[in-house]
Every structure is written in C-alpha cells, then in structure tokens.
N, C-alpha and C positions, 0 to 999 in steps of 0.2 A: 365344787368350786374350781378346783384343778381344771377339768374341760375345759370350764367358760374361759378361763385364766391363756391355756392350750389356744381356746378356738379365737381370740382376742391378738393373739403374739403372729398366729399366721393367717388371719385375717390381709385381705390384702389390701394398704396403706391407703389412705383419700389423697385425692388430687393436691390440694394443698402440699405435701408431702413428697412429692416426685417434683420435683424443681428442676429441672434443667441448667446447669451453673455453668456450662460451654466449654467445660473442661472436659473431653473423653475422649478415649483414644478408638479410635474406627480400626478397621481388620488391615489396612495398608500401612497404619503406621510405622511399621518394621521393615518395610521393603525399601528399596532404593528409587528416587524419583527420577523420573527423567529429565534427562539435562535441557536448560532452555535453550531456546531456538529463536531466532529472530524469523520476524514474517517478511519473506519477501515478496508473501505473495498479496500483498494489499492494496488496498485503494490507493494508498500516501505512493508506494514503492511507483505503481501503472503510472498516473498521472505527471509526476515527476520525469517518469520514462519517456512517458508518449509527448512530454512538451522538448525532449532532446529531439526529436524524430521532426519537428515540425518548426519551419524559423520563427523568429522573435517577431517579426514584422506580421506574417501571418494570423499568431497568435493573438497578437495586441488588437487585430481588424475582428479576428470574430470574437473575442472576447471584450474589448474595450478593457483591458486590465494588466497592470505592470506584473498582476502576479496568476497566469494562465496556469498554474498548477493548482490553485488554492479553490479558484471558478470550475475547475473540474473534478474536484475532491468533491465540492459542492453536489454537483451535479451529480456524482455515480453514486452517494450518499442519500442522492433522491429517488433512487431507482430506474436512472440512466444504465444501460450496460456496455461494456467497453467499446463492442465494435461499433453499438449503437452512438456512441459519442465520439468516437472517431470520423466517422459516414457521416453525422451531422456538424462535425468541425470543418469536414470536403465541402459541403452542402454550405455552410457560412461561408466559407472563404469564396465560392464560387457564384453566390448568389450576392453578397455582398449584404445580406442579412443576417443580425444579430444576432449572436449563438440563444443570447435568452429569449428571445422571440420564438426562435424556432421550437425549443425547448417546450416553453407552454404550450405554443400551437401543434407540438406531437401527438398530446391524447388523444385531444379534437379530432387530428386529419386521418386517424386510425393508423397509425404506425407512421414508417419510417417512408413504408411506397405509397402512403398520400400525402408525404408532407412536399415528396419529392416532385408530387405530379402536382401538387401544388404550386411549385416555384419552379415548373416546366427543366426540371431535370431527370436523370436518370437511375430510377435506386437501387439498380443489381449492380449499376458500375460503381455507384457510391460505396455498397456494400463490400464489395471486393476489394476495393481499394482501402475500406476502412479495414478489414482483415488483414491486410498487408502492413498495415498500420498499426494494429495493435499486436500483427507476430512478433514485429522488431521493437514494439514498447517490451514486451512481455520477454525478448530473448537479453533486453538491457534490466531487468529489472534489479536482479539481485546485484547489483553496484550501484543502487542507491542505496540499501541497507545491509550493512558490514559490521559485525561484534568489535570490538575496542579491542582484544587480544587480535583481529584478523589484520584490524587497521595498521598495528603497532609490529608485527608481524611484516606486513606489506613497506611499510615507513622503512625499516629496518633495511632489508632486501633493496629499498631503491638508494638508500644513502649512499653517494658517491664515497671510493676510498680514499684517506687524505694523503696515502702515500703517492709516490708520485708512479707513473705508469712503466717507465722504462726501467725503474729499479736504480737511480742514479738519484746524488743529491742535485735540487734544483738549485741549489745558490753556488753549485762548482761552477756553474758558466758566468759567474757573475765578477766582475772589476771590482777589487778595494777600491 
C-alpha cells in the first residue's frame, strides 16, 4: 500500500492542476531596467519634420489638407517610405497632381520611375531631391520629441533674468 501511496504523491499532477495564475517572477526580475527613452526616430517625429522643411502653401496644393502632417503619417503607415514620399511630394507640387492620386497610382506604374514617366518627369532628380529632403527632415527630428525633464530643463535655461542687466536699480532714474 505504501508504494501505491509513494507512486500517487510523485506522480506528476493532471492538467487541471497546473493553472497559470500570472503571478511568477522570470530570471530578470532582479535586475535593473533600462531607463525609457523617447522615440525620436518615428513616423509622428519625420512627418512633423518634413512638413517644417516644406512651405504651408505647397503642402496644402499636394495634399488638399490644413493638417499635411496627419496625410503623411497616413501615408508612411501604408508603406510609403520617407524618400519615397518626399520624391512624390516634388512630383505633386510639380505636376499639380494630387498627392492621393499619385499615391494609388504608384503600385500600378511599378515604382516611383513609372509613375514619373508617367506624368513626363524626371525620377533620379525627384529622387535626389527627395534625399535632400528627408536628410534635413531626419537632422530636425529629435526636436519634435523631448522628455518633460529636458523641456523643463530647456524652459529654465531660457528664462530671462529679472534682475536688471547693469547691476543698478531701475527706478533710481526715475522722478517722484
């Protein structure tokens, strides 16, 4: 009877029995995490970038939109890629055709150099041009996303001091 008693106790348990209840500590729980980080490298960050780099007017022609940041979130979201959306922003503004037009009609025209020979332009200048255009999105990026200690930090640093500059009171020049 003891055996069976033995072979019953280490038997190993039925499923029912092994529950997973989400409480268990993994092999890193001891360690120190690493500190977070803001992404500067994102879609939100480029777009924002790339709409400083480009005027207000232009953007509003190829986009038909008061918010040209939001139409290009869209768009790299859909698997646009940056120079590629930059090259077909040159390509709207020059052609006077609408960014979403063009857009659909990319897959269609096989790329970027039939959409271009399509609409009798040139797409290595497009290209290069769009490069130049998303160097300087890409070198502004990290000043659209800033931590709240960097902000407050930066705040700081610029506040004018209320003393006066010369080191003199400002109301000794002043008439009772």
């Amino acid at each position: 009877m003891r055996p069976l008693l033995l072979c019953l106790l280490l038997a190993p348990l039925p499923a029912a029995a092994q529950v997973y209840l989400g409480a268990e500590v993994g092999p890193d729980a001891f360690t120190r995490p690493e500190e977070a980080k803001i992404d500067t490298t994102g879609e939100d960050a480029y777009a924002w970038a790339l709409s400083v780099d480009v005027s207000s007017a232009a953007l509003y022609a190829v986009f038909g939109s008061t918010s040209p940041e939001r139409e290009m979130l869209k768009y790299l979201r859909q698997g646009i890629y940056r120079r590629e959306l930059a090259a077909l922003m040159l390509l709207s503004e020059r052609t006077s055709v609408p960014f979403k037009k063009l857009a659909a009609e990319l897959p269609a025209a096989g790329g970027l150099r039939g959409l271009a020979r399509r609409h009798k332009a040139d797409a290595m200048a497009l290209f290069e041009e769009g490069g130049r255009l998303q160097a300087e999105a890409e070198a502004r990026m990290p000043l659209f996303l800033i931590s709240v200690s960097t902000s407050v930090e930066l705040a700081g640093a610029v506040t004018p001091s209320t003393a006066p500059p010369s080191g003199k009171d400002p109301h000794e020049d002043a008439e009772p």
